[in-house]
C-alpha positions as CSV (number, residue, x, y, z in Angstrom):
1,X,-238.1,-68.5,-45.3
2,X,-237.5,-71.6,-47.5
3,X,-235.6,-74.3,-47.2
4,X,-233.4,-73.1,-49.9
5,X,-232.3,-69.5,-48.3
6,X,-231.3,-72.1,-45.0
7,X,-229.2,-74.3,-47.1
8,X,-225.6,-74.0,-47.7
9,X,-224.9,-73.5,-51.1
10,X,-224.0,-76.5,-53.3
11,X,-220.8,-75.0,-53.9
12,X,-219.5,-74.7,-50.4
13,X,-216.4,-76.0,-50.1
14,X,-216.1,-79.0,-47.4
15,X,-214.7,-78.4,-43.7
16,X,-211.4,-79.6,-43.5
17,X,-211.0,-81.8,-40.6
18,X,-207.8,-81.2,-38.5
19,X,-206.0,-83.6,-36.6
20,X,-204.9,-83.2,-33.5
21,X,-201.2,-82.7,-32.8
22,X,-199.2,-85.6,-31.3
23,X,-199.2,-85.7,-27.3
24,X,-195.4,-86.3,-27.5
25,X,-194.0,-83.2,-29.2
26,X,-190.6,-83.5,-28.1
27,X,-187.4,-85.1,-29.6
28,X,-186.2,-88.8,-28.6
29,X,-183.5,-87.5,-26.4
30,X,-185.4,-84.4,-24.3
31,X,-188.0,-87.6,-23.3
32,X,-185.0,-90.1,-22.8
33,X,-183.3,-87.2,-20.1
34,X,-186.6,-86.3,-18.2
35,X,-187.5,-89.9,-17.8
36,X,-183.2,-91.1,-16.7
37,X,-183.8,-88.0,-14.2
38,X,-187.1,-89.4,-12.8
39,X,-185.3,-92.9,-12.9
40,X,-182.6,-91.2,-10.9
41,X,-184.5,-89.1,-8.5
42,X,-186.7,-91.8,-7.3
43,X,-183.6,-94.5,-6.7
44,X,-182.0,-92.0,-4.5
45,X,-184.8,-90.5,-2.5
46,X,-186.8,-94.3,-2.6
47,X,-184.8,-96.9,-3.9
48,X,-181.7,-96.5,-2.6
49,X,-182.8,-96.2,1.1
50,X,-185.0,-99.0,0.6
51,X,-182.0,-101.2,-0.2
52,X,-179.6,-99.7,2.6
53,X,-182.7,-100.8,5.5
54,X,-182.4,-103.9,4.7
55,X,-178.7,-104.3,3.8
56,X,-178.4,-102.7,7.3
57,X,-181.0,-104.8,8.7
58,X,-179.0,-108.2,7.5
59,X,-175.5,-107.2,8.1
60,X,-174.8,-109.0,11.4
61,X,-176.1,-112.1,9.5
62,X,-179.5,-113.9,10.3
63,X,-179.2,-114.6,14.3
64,X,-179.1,-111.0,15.1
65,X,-181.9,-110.5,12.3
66,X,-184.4,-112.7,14.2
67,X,-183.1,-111.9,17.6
68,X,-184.0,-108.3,17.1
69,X,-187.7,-109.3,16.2
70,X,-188.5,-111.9,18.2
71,X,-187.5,-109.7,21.3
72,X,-189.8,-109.2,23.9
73,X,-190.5,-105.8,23.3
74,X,-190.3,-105.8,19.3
75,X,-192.9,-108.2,19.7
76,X,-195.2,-106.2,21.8
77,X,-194.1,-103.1,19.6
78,X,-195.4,-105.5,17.1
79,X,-198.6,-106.6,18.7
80,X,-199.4,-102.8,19.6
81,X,-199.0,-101.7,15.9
82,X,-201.5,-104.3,14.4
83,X,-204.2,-103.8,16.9
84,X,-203.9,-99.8,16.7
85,X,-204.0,-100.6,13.0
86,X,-206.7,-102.9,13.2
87,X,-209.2,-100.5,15.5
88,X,-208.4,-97.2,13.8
89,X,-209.2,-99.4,9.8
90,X,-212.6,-100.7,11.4
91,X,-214.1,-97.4,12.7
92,X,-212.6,-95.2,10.2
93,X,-214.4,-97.9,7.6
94,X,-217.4,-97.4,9.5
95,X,-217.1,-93.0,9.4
96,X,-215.6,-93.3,5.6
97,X,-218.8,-95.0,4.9
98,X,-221.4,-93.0,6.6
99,X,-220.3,-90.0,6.0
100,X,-219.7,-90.5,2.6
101,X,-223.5,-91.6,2.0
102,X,-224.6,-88.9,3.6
103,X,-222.6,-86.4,1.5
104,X,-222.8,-87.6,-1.4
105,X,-226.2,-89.0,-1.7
106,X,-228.2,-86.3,0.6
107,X,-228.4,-82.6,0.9
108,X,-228.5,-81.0,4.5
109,X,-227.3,-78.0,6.8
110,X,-223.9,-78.3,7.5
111,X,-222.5,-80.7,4.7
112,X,-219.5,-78.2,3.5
113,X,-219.0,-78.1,7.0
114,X,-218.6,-81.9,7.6
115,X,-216.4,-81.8,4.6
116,X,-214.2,-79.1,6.1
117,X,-213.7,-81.8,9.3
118,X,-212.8,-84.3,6.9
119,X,-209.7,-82.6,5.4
120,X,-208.9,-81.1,8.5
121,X,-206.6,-83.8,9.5
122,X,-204.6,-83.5,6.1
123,X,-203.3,-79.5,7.2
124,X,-202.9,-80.2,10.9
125,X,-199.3,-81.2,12.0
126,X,-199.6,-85.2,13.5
127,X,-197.7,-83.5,16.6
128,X,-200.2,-80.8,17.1
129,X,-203.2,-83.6,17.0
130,X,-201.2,-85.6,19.6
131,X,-200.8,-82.7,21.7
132,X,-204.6,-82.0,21.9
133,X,-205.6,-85.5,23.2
134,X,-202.7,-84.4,25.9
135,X,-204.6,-81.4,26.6
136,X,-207.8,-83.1,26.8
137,X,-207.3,-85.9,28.6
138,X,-203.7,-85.4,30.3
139,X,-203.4,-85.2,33.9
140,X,-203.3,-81.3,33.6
141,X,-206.1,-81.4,30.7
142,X,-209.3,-80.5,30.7
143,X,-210.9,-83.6,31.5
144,X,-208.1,-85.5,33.0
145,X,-208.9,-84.8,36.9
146,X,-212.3,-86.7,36.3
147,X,-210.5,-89.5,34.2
148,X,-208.0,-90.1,37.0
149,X,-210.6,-90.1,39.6
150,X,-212.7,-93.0,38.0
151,X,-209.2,-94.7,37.1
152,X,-210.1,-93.8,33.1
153,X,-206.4,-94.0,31.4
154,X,-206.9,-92.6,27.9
155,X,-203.6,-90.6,27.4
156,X,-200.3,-92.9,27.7
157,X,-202.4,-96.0,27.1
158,X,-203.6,-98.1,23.8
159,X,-207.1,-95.3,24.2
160,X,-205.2,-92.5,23.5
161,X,-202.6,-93.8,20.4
162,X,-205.8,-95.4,18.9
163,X,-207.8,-91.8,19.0
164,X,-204.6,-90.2,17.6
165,X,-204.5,-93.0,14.8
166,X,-207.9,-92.4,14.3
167,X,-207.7,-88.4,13.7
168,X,-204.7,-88.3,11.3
169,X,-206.1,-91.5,9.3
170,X,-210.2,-90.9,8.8
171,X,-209.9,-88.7,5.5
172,X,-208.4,-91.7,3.5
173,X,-211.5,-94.1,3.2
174,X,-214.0,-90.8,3.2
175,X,-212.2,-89.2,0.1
176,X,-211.7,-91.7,-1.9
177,X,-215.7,-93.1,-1.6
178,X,-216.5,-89.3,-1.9
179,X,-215.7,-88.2,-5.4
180,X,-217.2,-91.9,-6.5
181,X,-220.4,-91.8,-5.0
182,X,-220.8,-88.6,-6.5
183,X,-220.4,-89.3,-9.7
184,X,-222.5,-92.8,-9.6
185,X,-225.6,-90.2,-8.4
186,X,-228.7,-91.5,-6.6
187,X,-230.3,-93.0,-9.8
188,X,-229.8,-96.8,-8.9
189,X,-230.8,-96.2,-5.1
190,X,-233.9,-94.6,-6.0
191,X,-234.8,-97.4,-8.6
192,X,-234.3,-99.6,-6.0
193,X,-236.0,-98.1,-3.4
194,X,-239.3,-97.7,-5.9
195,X,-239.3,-101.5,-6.2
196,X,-239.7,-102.2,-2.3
197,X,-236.1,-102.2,-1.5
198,X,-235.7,-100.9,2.3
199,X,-232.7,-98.2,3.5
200,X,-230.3,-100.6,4.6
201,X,-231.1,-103.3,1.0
202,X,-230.1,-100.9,-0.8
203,X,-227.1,-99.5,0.6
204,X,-225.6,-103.2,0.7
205,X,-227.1,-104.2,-2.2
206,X,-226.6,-101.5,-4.4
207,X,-224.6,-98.6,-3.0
208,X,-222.4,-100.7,-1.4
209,X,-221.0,-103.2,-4.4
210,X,-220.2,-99.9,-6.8
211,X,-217.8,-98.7,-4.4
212,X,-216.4,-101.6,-3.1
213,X,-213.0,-101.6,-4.9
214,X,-212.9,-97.8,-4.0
215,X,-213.1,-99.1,-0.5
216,X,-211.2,-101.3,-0.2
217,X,-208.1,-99.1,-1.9
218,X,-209.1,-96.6,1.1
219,X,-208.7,-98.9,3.7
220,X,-205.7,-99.3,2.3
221,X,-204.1,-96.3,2.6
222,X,-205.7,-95.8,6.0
223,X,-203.8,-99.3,6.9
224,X,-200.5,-98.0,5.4
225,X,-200.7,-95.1,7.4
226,X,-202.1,-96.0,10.6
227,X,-199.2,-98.5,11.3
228,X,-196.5,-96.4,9.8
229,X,-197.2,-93.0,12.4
230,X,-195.2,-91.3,14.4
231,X,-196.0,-88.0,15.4
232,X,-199.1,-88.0,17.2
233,X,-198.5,-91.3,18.7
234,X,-195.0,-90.4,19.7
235,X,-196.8,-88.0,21.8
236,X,-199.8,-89.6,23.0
237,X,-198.0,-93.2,23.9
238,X,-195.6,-92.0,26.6
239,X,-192.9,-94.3,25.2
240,X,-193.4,-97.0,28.1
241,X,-191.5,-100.1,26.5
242,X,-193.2,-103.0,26.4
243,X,-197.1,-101.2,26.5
244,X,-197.2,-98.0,23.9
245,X,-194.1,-98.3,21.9
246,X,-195.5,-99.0,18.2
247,X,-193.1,-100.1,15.5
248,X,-192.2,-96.7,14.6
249,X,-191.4,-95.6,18.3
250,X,-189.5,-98.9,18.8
251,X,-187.4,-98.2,15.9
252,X,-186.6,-94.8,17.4
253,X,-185.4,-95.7,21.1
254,X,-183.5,-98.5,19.5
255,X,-181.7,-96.4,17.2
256,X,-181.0,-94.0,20.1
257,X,-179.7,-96.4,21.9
258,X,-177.1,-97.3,19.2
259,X,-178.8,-100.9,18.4
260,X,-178.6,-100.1,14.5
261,X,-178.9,-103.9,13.3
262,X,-182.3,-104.1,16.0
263,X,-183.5,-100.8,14.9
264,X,-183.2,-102.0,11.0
265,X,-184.4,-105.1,11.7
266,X,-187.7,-103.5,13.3
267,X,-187.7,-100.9,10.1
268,X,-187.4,-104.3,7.2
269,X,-190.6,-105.1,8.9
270,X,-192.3,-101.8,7.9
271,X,-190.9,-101.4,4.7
272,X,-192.2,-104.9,3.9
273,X,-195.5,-104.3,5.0
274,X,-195.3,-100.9,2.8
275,X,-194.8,-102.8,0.1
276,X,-196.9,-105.3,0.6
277,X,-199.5,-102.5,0.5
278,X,-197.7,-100.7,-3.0
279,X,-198.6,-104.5,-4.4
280,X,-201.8,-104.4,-3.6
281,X,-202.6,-100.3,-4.1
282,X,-201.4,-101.4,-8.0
283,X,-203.8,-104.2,-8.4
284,X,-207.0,-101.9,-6.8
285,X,-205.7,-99.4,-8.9
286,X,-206.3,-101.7,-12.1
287,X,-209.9,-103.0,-10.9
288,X,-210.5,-99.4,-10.6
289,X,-209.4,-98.1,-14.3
290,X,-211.3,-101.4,-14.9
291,X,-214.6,-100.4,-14.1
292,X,-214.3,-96.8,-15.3
């Protein structure tokens, strides 16, 4: 066959490029109403209880506000929050990035399996979590006769609302290193590793800086949510003032016992530190987009 049977003809008219519609299809007004009822949405269910914790927080004037958090047992509410926050970042940072290596730069028996555990926190009810550790190491648990005979206290102590932290905050540094590490592949590890480069080099100096931002936005989250839960420690702590009661808890029993102004004043703490973290979740955000 010659190249002249292949050819188009001459004659052939050209292809006529078409554009693309526009994205935004819809009239000025139909995108000026969904956004005002976004607007809206968000300022009742978001903004506008933001506002009303602290307006409540504030309204017996600045004595009561700092009375209510320098309290004896605020402060320890306080102090129990950021060390429970503190332990359950550092050894869920440890997991996220372990298990994320292995998952995303290996292949081996069980690894849909491992995944499974991951998410498993994310469609178990915080309560139901908290209620296991009760049946595992309570008094009437499984292993509680042997913790009480060597004096072990795991459930109703700072053990047992750090293991509850742990479980309902792991999957947040895991899945967001997951999907990344996937993507980046094994190419740069093996390069390195071909040149000399031992296990542990290369994970610190390769693996580790492309998914540091990534890492850092997951410790995030796992912060965020470590000091702002209830459920499973509600269950796990006992509600002893004074030695269990996190920030969440303390805001509870004060509000129960009709301290409002206390029980906002607690509350303005959290919704500070929740926005602290929003600020910094928006920058990581925009070093992310950055680099991809």
């Amino acid at each position: 066959m010659s190249v002249a049977e292949i050819a188009p003809p001459a004659t052939a008219p050209a292809r006529v490029i078409r554009q693309a519609p526009p994205v935004h299809t819809e009239p000025p007004a139909v995108r000026i109403a969904i956004i005002t009822v976004a607007l809206v949405f968000l300022g009742l269910v978001i903004g506008l209880p933001l506002v009303s914790v602290f307006v409540q927080a504030f309204a017996k004037g600045w004595q009561t506000y700092v009375a209510a958090l320098v309290d004896p047992d605020a402060l320890a509410a306080i102090r129990l929050t950021l060390i429970v926050a503190a332990i359950s970042v550092g050894l869920n940072l440890v997991f996220g990035l372990v298990a994320s290596w292995a998952i995303a730069k290996f292949e081996f028996t069980g690894k849909s399996f491992l995944i499974t555990l991951i998410d498993l926190p994310f469609s178990v009810s915080p309560v139901v979590a908290g209620l296991v550790f009760v049946l595992l190491f309570g008094s009437q648990g499984l292993i509680g006769p042997f913790l009480q005979a060597n004096d072990i206290k795991i459930v109703f102590a700072l053990p047992g609302i750090v293991l509850a932290t742990v479980f309902v905050t792991f999957p947040f540094v895991a899945r967001e290193l997951i999907p990344l590490m996937q993507e980046q592949g094994t190419s740069e590890e093996e390069a390195a590793i071909s040149l000399g480069a031992s296990g542990l080099s290369t994970f610190f100096r390769v693996t580790l800086p492309n998914v540091k931002w990534a890492l850092l936005y997951g410790v995030l989250l796992c912060n965020a949510r470590a000091m702002g839960e209830f459920g499973a420690v509600s269950v796990v702590s006992g509600h002893i003032r004074g030695l269990t009661n996190t920030m969440p808890l303390q805001i509870e029993i004060l509000y129960n016992e009709y301290q409002f102004a206390a029980s906002f004043a607690v509350a303005s703490l959290l919704a500070l530190l929740a926005l602290v973290t929003l600020c910094a979740k928006t920058i990581l955000e925009k070093r992310l987009t950055r680099e991809h």
